[in-house]
C-alpha positions as CSV (number, residue, x, y, z in Angstrom):
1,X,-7.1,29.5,2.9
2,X,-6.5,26.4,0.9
3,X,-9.3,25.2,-1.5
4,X,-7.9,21.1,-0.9
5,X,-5.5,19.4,1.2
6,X,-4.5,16.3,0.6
7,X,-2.8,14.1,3.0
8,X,-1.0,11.3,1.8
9,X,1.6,10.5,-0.9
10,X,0.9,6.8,-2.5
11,X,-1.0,6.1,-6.0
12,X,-4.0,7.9,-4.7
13,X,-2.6,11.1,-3.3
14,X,-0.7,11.7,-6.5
15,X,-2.9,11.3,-8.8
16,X,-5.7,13.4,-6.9
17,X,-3.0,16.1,-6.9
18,X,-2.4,15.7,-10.4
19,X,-6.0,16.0,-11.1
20,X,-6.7,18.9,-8.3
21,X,-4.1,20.7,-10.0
22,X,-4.6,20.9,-13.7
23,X,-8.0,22.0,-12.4
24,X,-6.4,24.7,-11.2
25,X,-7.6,24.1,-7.5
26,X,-3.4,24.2,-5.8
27,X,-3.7,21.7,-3.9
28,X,-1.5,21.4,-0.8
29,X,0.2,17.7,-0.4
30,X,1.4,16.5,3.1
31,X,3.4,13.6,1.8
32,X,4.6,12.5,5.6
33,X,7.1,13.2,7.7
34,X,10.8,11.2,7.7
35,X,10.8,10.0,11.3
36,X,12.3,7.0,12.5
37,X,8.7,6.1,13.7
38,X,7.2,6.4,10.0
39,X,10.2,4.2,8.8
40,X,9.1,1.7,11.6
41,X,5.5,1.5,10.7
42,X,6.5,1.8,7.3
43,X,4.6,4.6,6.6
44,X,7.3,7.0,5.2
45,X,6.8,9.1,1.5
46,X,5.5,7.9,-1.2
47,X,3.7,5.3,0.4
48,X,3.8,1.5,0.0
49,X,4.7,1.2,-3.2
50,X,7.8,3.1,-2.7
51,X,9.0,-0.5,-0.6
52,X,8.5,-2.6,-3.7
53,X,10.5,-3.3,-6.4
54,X,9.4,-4.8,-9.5
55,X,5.7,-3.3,-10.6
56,X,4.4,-5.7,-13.6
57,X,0.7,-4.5,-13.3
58,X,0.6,-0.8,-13.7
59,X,-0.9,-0.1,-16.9
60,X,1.4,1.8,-19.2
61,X,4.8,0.6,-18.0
62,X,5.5,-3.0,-19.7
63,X,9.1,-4.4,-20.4
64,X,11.5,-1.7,-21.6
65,X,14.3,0.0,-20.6
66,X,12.9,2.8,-18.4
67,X,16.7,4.2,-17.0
68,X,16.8,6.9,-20.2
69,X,13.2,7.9,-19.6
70,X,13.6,8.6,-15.6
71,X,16.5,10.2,-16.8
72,X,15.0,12.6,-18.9
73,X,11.3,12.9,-16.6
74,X,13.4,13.9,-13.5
75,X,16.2,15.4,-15.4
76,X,15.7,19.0,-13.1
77,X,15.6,17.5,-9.5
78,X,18.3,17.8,-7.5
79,X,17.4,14.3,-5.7
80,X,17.2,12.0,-9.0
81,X,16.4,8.8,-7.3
82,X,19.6,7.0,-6.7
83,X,18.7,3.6,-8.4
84,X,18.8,6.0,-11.8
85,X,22.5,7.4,-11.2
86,X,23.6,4.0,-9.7
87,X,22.8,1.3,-12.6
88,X,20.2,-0.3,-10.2
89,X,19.3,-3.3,-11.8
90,X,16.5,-2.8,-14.7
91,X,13.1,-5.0,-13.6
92,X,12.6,-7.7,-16.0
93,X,9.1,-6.2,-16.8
94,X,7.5,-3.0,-16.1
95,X,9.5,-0.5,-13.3
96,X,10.0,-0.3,-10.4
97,X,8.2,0.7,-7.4
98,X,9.9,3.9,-6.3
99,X,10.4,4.9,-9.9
100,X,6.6,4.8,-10.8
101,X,6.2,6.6,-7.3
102,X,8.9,9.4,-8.5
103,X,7.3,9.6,-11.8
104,X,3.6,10.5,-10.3
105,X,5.2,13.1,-7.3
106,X,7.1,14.6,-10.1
107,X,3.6,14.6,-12.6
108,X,2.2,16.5,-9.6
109,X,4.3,19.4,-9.3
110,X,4.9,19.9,-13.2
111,X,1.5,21.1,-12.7
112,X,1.7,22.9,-9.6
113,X,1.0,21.1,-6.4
114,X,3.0,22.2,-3.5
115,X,4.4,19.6,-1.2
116,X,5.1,19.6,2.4
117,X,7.2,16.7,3.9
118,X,5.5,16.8,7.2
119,X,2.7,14.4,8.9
120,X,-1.0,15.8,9.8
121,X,-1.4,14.6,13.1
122,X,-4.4,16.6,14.3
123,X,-7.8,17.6,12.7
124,X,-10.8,19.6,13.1
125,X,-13.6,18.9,10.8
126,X,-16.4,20.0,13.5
127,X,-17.1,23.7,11.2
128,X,-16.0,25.7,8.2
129,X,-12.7,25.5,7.2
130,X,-11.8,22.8,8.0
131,X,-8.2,23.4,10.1
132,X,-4.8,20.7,10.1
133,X,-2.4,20.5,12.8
134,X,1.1,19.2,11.5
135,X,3.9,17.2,13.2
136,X,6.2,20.2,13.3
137,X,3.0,22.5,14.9
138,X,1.6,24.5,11.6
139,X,-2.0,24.5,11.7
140,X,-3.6,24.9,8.4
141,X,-6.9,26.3,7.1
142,X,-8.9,24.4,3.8
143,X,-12.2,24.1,2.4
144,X,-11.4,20.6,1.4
145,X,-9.7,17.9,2.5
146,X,-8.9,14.6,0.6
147,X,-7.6,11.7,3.0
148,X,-5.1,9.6,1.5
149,X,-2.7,7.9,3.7
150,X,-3.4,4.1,3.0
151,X,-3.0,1.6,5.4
152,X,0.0,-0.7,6.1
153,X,0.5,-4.8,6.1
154,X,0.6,-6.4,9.3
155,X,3.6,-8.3,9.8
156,X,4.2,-10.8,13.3
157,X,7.6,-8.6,13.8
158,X,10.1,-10.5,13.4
159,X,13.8,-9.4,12.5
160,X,14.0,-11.7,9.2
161,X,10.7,-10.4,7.7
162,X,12.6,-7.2,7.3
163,X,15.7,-8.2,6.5
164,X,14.2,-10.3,3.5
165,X,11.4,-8.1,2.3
166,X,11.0,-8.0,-1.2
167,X,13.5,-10.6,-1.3
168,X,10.7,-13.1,-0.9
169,X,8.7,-12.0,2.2
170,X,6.1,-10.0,0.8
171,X,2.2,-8.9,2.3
172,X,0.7,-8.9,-1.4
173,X,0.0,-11.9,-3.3
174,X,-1.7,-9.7,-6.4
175,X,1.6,-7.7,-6.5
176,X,4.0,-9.7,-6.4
177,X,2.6,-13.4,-7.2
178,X,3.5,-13.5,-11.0
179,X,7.6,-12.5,-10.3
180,X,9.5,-14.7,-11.9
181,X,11.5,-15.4,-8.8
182,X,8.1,-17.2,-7.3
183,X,7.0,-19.1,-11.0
184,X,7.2,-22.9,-10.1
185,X,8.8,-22.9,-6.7
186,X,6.8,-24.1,-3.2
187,X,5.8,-20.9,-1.6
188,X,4.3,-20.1,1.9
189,X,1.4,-18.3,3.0
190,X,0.5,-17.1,6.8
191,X,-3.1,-16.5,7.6
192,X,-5.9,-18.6,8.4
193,X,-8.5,-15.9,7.3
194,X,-10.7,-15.3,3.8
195,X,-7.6,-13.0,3.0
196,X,-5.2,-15.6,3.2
197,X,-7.1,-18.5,1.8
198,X,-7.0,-16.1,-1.3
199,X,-4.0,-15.3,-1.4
200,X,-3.0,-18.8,-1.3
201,X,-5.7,-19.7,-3.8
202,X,-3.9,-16.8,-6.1
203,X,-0.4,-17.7,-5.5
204,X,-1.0,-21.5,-6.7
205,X,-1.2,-20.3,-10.5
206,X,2.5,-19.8,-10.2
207,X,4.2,-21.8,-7.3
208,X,4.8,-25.4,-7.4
209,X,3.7,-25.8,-4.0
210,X,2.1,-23.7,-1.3
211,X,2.0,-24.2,2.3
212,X,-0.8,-22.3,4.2
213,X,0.3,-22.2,7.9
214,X,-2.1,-21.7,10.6
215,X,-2.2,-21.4,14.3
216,X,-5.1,-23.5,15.2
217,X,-6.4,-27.0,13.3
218,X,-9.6,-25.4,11.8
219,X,-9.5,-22.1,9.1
220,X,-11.1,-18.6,10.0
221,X,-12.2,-18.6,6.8
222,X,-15.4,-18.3,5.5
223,X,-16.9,-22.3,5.1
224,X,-16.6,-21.7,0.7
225,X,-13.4,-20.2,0.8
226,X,-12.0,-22.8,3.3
227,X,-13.3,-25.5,0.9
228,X,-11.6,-24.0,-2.0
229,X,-8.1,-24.2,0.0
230,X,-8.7,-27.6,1.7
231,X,-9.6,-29.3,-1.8
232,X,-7.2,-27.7,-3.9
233,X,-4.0,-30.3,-4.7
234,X,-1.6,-27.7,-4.8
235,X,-2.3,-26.3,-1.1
236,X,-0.7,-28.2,1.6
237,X,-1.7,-27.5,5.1
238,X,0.5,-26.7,8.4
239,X,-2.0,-26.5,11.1
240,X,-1.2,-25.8,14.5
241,X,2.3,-23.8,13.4
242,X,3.4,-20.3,13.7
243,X,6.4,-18.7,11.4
244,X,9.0,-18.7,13.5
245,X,12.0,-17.4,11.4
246,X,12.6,-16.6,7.4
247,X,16.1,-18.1,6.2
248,X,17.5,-17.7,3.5
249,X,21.0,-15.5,2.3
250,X,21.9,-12.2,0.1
251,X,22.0,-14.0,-3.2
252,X,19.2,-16.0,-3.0
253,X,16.6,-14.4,-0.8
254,X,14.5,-16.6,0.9
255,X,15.3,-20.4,0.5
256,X,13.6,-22.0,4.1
257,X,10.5,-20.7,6.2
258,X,10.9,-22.0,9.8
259,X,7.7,-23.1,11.6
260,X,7.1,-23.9,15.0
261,X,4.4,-26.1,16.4
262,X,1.8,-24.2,18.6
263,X,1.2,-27.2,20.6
264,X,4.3,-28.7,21.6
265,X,7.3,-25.8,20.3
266,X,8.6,-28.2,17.8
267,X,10.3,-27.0,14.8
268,X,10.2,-27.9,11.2
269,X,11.8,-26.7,8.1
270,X,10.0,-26.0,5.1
271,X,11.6,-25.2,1.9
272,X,10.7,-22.3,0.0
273,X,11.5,-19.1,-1.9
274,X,8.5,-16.9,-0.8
275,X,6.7,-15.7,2.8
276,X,3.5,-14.4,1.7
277,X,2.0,-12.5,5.4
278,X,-1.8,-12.2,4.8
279,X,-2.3,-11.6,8.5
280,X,-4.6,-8.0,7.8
281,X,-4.2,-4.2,7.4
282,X,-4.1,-1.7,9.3
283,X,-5.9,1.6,7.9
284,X,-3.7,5.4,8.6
285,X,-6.4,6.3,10.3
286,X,-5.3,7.2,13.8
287,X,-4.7,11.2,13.4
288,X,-8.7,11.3,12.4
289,X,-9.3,10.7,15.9
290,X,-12.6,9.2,15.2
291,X,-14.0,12.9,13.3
292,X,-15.2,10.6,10.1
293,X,-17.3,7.4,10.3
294,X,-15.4,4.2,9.8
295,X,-16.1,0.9,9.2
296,X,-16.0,-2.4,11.4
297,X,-12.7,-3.2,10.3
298,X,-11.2,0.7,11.1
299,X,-11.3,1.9,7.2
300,X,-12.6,5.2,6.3
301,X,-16.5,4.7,5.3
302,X,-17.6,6.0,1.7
303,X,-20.6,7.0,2.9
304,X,-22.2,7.4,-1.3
305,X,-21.9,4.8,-4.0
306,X,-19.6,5.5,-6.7
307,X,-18.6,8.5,-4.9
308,X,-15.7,9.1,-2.6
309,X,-18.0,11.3,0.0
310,X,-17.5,10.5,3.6
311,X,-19.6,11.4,7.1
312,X,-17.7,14.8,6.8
313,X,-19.3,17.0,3.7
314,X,-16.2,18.5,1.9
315,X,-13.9,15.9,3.4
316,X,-13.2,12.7,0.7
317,X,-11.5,9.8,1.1
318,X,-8.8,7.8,-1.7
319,X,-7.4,4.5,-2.0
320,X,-6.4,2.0,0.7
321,X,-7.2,3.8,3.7
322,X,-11.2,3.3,2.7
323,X,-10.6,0.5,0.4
324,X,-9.7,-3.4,2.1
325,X,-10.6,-4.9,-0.9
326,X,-9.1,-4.5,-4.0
327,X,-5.7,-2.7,-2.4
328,X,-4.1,-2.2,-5.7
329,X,-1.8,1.0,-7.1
330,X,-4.4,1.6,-10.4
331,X,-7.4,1.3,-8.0
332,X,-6.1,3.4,-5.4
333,X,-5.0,5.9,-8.5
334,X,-8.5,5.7,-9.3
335,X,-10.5,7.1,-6.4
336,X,-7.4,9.6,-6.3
337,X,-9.0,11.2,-9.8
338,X,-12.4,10.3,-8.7
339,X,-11.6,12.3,-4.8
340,X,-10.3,15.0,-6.9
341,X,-13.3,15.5,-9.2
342,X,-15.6,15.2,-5.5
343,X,-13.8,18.1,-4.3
344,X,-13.5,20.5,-7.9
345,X,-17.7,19.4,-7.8
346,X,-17.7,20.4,-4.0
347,X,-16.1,23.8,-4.3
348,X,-17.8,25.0,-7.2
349,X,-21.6,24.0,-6.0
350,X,-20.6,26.1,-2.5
351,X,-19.2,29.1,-4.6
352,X,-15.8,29.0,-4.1
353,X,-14.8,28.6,-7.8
């Protein structure tokens, strides 16, 4: 019998281990399977941070040589990350994405967590304990459960939007935005929603120029947010146009967004150095087989203010897979602690500490 399980391995799921641990509770992590379907869906280890590079907005890790440090934190793994080993190149400020994820996995288990690389792809949360079925066929018993597993950008699929991610194409304006590679250069958003208007709004601190290309003549948008793009001077419109290929090459990254016209298939060419998708989410939510409340758009429903409690008492939910709002590392870290303190709370009121 497990007193928490947590399932998921981002910002949130590490640092509720980290906290569920030096509580003494041994918590269980499921980090996720290595499947060629995770790796698809981009939903692999360490969660999406792991598939950025340079992190400038995690308090705690400004400019500075981290390569010595890493060195030294993960000195007794056998798998020290190979950007460490291999003189990857040092970010120009802060670290790294799948350093900082390294770091908080490795914080984890200096205190004790256990870690299983394996998905939870079944639950039951109908009685007392609560019972997990994994991808390889283990079923597990707990009194808790925290649900961590995030949710993943929406891309439209095509083959250049992988080749050049985080070589320009990116699905985070707030992360990535301020990179020097984007600071006064034209820069393209995708979206016609509040989410993209936004990110647009956001990105035009720091570009010289960005396009906001839409399918249809008219925004999605809420009627303020659309004003706020449609006045600003450094937001040009492409209405009626799709993104039909990224271009660009190795050294550079992206150097030319392709659109094509919705009405009549024409293409145009519009130079730029960044793809910005803001085309939605999609919360990790599928293995709960609808067992916890969600909202309208599909995230996990925090069913107390200020509190991570959802429609299943004993089971909590961290980070992006109940949050479509803020979606950053430290906020998702954040209800991590706070999910971990809901369960320590949880198991002590019941008598099980």
């Amino acid at each position: 019998m497990e007193n928490v399980v947590i399932i998921g391995s981002g910002p949130a799921g590490w640092a509720a281990a980290i906290y569920a641990a030096r509580a003494a509770l041994k918590p269980l992590v499921y980090e996720g399977a290595i499947t060629e379907k995770n790796r698809k869906q981009q939903t692999l280890p360490l969660g999406q941070l792991n598939l950025t590079t340079e992190v400038e907005n995690y308090p705690g890790t400004p400019a500075g040589d981290t390569r010595a440090y890493l060195a030294s934190a993960l000195k007794n793994r056998d798998d020290v990350p190979y950007w460490v080993t291999a003189n990857k190149p040092q970010p120009s400020h802060g670290v790294n994405g799948p350093e900082l994820m390294m770091l908080m996995r490795q914080q984890a288990l200096n205190f004790g967590t256990r870690v299983v690389t394996d998905d939870i792809v079944k639950v039951d949360f109908k009685g007392s304990p609560f019972r997990l079925t994994t991808l390889g066929g283990e079923t597990i018993e707990t009194r808790t459960v925290i649900v961590a597993t995030g949710a993943r950008a929406n891309y439209l699929g095509l083959p250049s939007e992988a080749k050049f991610f985080n070589l320009g194409v990116s699905a985070c304006a707030v992360c990535d935005g301020a990179l020097p590679r984007f600071r006064n250069k034209p820069l393209v958003v995708v979206g016609g929603g509040d989410t993209a208007v936004e990110e647009a709004s956001y990105l035009t601190k720091f570009a010289s120029m960005v396009y906001l290309v839409h399918r249809r003549d008219t925004l999605r948008a809420s009627k303020i947010m659309q004003q706020r793009a449609l006045t600003n001077p450094k937001i040009t419109m492409k209405w009626n146009s799709a993104l039909d290929e990224v271009l660009g090459d190795d050294a550079c990254g992206v150097t030319t967004a392709r659109l094509k016209s919705t009405l009549n298939g024409a293409t145009e060419n519009v130079d730029c150095v960044g793809v910005f998708l803001a085309i939605g989410h999609t919360p990790n939510t599928a293995f709960l087989d609808g067992q916890l409340k969600l909202t309208d758009k599909g995230y996990v429903a925090w069913t107390t203010p200020a509190r991570t409690y959802t429609s299943v008492d004993g089971v909590f939910a961290a980070g992006d897979v109940a949050d479509d709002y803020y979606r950053q590392a430290v906020t998702a870290a954040g209800t991590g602690c706070m999910a971990a303190l809901d369960a320590e709370r949880w198991l002590a009121h019941h008598g099980h500490l």
